[in-house]
Chimera marker file (.cmm) of the C-alpha trace (Angstrom):
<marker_set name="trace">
<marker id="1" x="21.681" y="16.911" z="17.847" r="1" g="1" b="0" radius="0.5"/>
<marker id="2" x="18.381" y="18.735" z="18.769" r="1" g="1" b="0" radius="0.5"/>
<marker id="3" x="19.091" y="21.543" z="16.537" r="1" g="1" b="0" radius="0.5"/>
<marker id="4" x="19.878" y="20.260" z="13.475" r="1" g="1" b="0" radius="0.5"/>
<marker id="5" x="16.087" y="18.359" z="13.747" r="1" g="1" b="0" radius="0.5"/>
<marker id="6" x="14.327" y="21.677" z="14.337" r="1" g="1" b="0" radius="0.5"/>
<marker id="7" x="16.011" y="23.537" z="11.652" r="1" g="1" b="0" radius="0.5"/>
<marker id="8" x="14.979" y="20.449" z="9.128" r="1" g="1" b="0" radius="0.5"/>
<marker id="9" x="11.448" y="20.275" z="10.622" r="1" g="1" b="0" radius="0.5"/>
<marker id="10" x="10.898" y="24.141" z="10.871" r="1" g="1" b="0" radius="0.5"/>
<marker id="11" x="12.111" y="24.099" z="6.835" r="1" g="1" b="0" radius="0.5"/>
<marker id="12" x="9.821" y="21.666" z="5.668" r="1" g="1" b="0" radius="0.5"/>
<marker id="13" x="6.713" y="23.247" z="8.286" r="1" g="1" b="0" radius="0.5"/>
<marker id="14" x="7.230" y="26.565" z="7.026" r="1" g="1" b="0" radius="0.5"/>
<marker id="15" x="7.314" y="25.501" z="3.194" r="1" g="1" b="0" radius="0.5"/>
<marker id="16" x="4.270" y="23.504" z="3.497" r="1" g="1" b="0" radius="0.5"/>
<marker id="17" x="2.932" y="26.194" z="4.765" r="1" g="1" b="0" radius="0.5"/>
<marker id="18" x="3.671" y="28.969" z="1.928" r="1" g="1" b="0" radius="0.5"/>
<marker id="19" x="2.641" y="26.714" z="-0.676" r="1" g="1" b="0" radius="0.5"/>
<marker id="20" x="0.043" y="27.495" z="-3.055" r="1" g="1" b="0" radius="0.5"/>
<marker id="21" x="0.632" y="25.478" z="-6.086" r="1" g="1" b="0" radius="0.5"/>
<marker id="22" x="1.496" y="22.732" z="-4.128" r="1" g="1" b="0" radius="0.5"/>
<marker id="23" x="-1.398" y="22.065" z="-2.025" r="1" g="1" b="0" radius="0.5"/>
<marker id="24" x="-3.347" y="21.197" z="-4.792" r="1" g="1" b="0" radius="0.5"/>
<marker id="25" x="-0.944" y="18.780" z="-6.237" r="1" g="1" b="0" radius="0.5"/>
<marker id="26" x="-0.495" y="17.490" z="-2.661" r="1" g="1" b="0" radius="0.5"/>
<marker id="27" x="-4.603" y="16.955" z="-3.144" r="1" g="1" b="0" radius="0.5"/>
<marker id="28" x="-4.124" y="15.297" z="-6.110" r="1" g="1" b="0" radius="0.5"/>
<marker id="29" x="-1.569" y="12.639" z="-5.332" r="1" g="1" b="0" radius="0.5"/>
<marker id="30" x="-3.947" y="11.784" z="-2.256" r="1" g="1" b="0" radius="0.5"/>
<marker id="31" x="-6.946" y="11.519" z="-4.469" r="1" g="1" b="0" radius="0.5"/>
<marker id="32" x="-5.154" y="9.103" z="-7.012" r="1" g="1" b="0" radius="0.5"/>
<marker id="33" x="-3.930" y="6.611" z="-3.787" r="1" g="1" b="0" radius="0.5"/>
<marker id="34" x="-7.075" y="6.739" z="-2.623" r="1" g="1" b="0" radius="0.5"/>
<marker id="35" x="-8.306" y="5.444" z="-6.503" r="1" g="1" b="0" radius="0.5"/>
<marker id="36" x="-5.333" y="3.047" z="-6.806" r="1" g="1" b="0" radius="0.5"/>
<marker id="37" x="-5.543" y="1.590" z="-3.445" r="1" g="1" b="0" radius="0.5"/>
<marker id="38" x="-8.945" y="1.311" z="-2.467" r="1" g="1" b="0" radius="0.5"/>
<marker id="39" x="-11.041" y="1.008" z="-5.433" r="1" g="1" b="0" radius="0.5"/>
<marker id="40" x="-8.594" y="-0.821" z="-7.661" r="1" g="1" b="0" radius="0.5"/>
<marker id="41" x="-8.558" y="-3.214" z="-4.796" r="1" g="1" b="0" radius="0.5"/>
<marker id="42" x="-12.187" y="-4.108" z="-5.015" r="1" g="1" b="0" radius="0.5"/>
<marker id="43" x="-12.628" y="-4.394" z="-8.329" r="1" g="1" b="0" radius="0.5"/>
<marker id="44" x="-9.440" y="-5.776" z="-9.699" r="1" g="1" b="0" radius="0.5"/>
<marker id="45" x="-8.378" y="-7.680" z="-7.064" r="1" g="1" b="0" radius="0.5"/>
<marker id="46" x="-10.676" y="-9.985" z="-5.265" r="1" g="1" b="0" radius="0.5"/>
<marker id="47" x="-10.034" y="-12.316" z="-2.794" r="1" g="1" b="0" radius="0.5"/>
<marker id="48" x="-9.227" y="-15.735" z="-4.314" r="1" g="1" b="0" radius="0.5"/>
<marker id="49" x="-8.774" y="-17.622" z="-1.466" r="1" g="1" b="0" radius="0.5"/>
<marker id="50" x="-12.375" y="-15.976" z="0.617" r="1" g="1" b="0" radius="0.5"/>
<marker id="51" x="-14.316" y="-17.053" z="-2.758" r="1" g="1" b="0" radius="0.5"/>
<marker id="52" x="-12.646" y="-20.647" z="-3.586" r="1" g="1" b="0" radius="0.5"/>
<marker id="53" x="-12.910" y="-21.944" z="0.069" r="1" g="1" b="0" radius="0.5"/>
<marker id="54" x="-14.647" y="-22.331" z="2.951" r="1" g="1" b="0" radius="0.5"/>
<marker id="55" x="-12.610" y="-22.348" z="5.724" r="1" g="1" b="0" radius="0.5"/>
<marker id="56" x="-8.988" y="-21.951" z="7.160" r="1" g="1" b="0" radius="0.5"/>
<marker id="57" x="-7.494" y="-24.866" z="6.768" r="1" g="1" b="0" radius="0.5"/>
<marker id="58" x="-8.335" y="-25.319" z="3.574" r="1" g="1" b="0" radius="0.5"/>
<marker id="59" x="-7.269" y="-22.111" z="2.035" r="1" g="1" b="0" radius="0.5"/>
<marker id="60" x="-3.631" y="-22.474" z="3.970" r="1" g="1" b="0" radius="0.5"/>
<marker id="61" x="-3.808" y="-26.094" z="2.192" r="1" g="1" b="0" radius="0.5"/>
<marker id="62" x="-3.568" y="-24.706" z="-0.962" r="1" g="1" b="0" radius="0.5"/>
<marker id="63" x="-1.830" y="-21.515" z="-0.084" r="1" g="1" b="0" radius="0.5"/>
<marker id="64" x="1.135" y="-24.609" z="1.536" r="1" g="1" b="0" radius="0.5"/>
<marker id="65" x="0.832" y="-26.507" z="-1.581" r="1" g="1" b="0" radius="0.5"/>
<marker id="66" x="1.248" y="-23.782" z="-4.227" r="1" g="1" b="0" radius="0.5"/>
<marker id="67" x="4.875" y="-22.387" z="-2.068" r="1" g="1" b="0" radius="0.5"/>
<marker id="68" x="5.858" y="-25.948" z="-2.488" r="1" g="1" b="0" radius="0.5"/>
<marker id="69" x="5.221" y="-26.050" z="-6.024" r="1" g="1" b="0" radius="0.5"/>
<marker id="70" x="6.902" y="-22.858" z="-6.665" r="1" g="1" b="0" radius="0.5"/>
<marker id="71" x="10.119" y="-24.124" z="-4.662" r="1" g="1" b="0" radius="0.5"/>
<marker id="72" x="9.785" y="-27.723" z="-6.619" r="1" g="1" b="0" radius="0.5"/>
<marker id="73" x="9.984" y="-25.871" z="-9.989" r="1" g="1" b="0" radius="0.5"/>
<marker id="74" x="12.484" y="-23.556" z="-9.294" r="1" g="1" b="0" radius="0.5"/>
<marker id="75" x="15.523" y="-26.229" z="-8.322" r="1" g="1" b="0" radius="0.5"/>
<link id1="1" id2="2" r="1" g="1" b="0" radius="0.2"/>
<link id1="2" id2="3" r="1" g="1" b="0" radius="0.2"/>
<link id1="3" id2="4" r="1" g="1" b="0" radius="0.2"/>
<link id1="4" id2="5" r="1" g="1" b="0" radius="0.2"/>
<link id1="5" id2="6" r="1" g="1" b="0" radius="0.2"/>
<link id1="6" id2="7" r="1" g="1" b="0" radius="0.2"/>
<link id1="7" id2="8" r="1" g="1" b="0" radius="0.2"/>
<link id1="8" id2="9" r="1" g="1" b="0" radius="0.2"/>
<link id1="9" id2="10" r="1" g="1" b="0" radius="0.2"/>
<link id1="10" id2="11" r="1" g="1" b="0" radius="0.2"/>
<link id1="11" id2="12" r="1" g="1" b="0" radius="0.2"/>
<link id1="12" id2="13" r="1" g="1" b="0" radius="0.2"/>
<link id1="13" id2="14" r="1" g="1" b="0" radius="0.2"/>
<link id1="14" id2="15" r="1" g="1" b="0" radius="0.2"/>
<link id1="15" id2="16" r="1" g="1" b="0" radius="0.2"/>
<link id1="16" id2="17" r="1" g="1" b="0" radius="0.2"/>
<link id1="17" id2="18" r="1" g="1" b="0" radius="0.2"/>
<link id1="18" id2="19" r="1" g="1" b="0" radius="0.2"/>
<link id1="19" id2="20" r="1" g="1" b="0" radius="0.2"/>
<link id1="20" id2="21" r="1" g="1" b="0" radius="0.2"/>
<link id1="21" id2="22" r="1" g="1" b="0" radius="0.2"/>
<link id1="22" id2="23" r="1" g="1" b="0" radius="0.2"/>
<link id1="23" id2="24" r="1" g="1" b="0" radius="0.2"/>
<link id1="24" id2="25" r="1" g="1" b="0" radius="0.2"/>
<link id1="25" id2="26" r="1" g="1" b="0" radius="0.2"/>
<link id1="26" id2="27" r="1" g="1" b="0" radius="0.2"/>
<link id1="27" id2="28" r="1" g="1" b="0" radius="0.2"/>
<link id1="28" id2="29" r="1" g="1" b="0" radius="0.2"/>
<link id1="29" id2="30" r="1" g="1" b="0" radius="0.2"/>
<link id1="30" id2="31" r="1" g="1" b="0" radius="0.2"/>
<link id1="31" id2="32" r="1" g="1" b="0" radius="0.2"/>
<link id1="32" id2="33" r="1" g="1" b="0" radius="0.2"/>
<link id1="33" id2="34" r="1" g="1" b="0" radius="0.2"/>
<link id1="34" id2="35" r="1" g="1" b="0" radius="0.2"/>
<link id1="35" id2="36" r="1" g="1" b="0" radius="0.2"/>
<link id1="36" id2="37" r="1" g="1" b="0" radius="0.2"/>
<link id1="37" id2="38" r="1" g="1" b="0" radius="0.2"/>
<link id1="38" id2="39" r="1" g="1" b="0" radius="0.2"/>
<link id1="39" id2="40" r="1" g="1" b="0" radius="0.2"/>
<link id1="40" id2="41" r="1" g="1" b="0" radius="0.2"/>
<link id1="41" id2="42" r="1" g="1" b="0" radius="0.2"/>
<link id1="42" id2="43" r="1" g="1" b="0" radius="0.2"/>
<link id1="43" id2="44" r="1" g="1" b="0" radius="0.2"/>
<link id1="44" id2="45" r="1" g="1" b="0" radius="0.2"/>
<link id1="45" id2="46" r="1" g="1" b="0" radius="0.2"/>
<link id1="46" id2="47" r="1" g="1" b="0" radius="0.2"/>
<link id1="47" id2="48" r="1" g="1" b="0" radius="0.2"/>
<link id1="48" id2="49" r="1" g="1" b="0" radius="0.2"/>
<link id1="49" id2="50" r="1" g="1" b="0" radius="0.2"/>
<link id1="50" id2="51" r="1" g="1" b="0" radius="0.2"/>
<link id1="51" id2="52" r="1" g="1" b="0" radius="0.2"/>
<link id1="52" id2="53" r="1" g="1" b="0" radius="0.2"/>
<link id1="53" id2="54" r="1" g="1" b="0" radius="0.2"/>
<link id1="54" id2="55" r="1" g="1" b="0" radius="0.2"/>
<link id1="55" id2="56" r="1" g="1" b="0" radius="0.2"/>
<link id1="56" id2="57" r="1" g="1" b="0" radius="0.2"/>
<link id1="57" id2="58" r="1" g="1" b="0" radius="0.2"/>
<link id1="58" id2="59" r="1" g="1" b="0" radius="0.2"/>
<link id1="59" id2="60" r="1" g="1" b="0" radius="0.2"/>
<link id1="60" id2="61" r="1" g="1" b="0" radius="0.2"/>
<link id1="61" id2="62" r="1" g="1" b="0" radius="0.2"/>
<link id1="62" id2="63" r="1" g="1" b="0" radius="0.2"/>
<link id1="63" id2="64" r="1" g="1" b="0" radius="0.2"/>
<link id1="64" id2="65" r="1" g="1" b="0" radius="0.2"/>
<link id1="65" id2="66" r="1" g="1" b="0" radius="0.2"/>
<link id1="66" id2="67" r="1" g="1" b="0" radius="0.2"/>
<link id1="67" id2="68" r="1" g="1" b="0" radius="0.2"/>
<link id1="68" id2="69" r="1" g="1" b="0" radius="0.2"/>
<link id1="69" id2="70" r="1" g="1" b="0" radius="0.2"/>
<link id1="70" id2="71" r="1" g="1" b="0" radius="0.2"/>
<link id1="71" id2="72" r="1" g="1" b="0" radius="0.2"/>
<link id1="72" id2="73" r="1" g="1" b="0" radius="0.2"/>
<link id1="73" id2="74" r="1" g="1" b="0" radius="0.2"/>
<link id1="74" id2="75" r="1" g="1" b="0" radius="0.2"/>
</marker_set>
């Protein structure tokens, strides 16, 4: 069972390691989840419930009542 893992792992180590091309696409994808993820987040998405109410209970008050609503409209 060992063997079969170390032959897969020493594959994929030794390609990552020869790669030239790659690397930089490797950079790449990292730098657009980085964009998507983080500042998409912040500017796109804010937080509804932080901004609308003050505390807790409140904001899983309306957070209750909108599932409810959902489940209501959907039978």
């Amino acid at each position: 069972m060992s063997q079969p893992i170390a032959s897969i792992y020493s594959f994929y180590r030794n390609g990552f390691k020869n790669m030239t091309v790659g690397r930089t696409l490797w950079k790449i994808i990292f730098i657009k989840l980085i964009v998507m993820f983080a500042v998409l987040k912040l500017f796109f998405f804010p937080n509804y419930l932080k901004t609308n109410f003050q505390n807790d209970q409140q904001r899983a008050d309306h957070v209750l009542e909108q599932l409810s609503r959902m489940t209501t409209h959907n039978q």
